[in-house]
N, C-alpha and C positions, 0 to 999 in steps of 0.2 A: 340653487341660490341660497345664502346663507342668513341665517337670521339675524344673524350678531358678525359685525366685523368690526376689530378694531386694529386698529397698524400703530406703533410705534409708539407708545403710550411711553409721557415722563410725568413723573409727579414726585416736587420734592417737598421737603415742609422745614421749616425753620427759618433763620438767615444767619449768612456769616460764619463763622466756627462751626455755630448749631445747624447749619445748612447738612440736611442729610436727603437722598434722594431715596425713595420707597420703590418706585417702578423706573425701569432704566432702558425706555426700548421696549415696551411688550405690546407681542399682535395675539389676539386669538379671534378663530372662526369657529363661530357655533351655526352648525344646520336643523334645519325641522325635524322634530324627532330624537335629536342627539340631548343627552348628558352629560355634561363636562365638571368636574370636580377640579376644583385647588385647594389641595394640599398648604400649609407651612404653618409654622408655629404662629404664636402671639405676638405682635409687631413688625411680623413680614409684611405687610399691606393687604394683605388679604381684604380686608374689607375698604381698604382705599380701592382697590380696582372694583368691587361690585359696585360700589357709591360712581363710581366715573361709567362704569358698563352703564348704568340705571341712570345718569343724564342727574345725578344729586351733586355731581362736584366736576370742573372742570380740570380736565388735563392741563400743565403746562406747555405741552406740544404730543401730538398723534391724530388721527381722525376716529372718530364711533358713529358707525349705524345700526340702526334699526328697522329690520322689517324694511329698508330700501329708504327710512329715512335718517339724514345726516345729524344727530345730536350735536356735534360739538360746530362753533359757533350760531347756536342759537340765541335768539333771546329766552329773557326771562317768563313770556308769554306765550311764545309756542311752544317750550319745553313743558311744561304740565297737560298741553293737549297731546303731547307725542307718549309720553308715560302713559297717559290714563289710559290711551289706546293697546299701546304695544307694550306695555310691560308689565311686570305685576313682583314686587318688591316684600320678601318674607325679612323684619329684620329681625338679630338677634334678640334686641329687647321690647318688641311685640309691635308697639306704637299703638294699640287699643286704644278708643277715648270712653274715659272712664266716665262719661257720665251716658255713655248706651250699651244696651244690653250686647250681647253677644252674637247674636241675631241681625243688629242693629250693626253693627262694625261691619259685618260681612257685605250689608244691602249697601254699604255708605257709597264706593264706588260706584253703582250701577247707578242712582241717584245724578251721578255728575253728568251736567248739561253734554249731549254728545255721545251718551255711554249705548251701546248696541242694545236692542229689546229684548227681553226674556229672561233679566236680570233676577227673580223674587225667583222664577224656575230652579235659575242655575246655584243661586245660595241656597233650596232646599236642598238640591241635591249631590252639594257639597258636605252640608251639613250633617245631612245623612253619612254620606262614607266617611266621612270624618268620626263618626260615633260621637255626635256633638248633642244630637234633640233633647237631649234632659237636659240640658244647662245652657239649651239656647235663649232665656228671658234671662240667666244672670249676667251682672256687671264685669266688668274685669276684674276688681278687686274681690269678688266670691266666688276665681274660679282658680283653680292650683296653675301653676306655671304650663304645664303641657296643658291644659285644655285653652289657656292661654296662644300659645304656639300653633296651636292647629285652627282656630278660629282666627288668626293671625294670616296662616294659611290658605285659607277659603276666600277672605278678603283677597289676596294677592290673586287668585285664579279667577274668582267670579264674574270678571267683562272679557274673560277666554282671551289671554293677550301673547302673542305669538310668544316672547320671551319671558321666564321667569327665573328669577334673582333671589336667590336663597343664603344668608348667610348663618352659618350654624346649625341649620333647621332641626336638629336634633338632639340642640343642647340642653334643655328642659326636659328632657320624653324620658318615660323608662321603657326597654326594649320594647316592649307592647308596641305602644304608641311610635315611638320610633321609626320602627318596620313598618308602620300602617304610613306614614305621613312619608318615609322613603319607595312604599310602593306606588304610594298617588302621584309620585312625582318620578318615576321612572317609568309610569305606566302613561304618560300624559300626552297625546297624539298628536303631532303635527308641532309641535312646540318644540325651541329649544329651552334646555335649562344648563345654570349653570350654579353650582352651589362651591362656595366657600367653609374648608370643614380643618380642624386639627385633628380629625380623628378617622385614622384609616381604613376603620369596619364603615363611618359613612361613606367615604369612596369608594366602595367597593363595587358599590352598585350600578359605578357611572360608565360611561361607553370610554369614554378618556380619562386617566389622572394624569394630574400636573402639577409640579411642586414650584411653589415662588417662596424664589431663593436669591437674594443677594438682586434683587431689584429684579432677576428674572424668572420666566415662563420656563420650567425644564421639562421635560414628556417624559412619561411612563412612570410618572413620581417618583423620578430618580433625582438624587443632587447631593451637593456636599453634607 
């Protein structure tokens, strides 16, 4: 069974003249275990499909689930208890809140009414393989962009959520870091992931590449 299905995915933005369509028809299946990487430049949609995969924005027509439940027509109320559970969302530019520590961002999810036990466990030992513990009492603002990106990280994994939604995840890091934060997420058991990247050495890692092109899904990161 698959962890991620989506079918037929449309999503345009504008109106009139300015009417442009971003996805035009796209299905992907992600299974337990798997890594799926997209491929495409800067304003192919790339991160309009993680935002719609991750239940942040509504398709104009297709269906999305997760974990076996149905995201798209929900309300505004059961969608935050379906994420909190099944998903776990790395964005490009971090979404840390600045006024807690590093430490503190990571715990925030497990904290939420609902969240599985074992939570203060699972952020130590994220933290850890993260090479985070020296700068887990700093703020966001006193800490470089990649240390940023990987406690960003740890947040998204800490309630262990079947699906995880990475866009960029590598774009702060220097190779170091990079390869450490692409092996915790290719090493990740029982989860699907699916990472959003313009840069080829990040796909490289993943079970599938797929390039979105001209509103579609193409396989083996082929396309025009």
């Amino acid at each position: 069974m698959s962890v991620l299905e989506a079918r037929s995915l449309v999503k345009t933005i504008g109106t009139g003249r300015a009417l442009r369509t971003l996805l035009d028809g796209v299905s992907l299946s992600v299974g337990p275990g798997e890594l799926v990487a997209v491929l495409g430049r800067s304003g192919s949609g790339k991160s309009t499909l993680l935002h719609l995969l991750g239940g942040l924005d509504h398709p104009d027509a297709g269906q999305i689930s997760v974990a076996g439940e149905e995201l798209t027509g929900r309300g505004r109320r059961r969608l935050p208890a379906i994420r909190m559970r099944h998903i776990g969302f790395v964005f490009q530019q971090f979404h840390l809140i600045d006024e807690l520590t590093g430490a503190e961002n990571v715990l925030l999810p497990t904290r939420l009414p609902g969240a599985p036990a074992g939570g203060a466990r699972r952020a130590a030992e994220l933290i850890e393989r993260l090479g985070l513990e020296p700068v887990t009492a700093h703020r966001p603002h006193e800490l470089s962009g990649g240390e940023q990106q990987r406690f960003a990280l740890a947040r998204a994994l800490v309630n262990g959520p079947e699906l995880i939604l990475a866009d960029e995840p590598t774009g702060s890091l220097d190779v170091e870091n990079g390869d450490a934060v692409l092996g915790l997420l290719r090493d990740l058991p029982r989860r699907a992931v699916v990472i959003v990247t313009h840069e080829p050495d990040t796909a490289a890692i993943a079970d599938r590449v797929l390039r979105l092109a001209g509103g579609q899904l193409l396989a083996d990161g082929r396309g025009p």
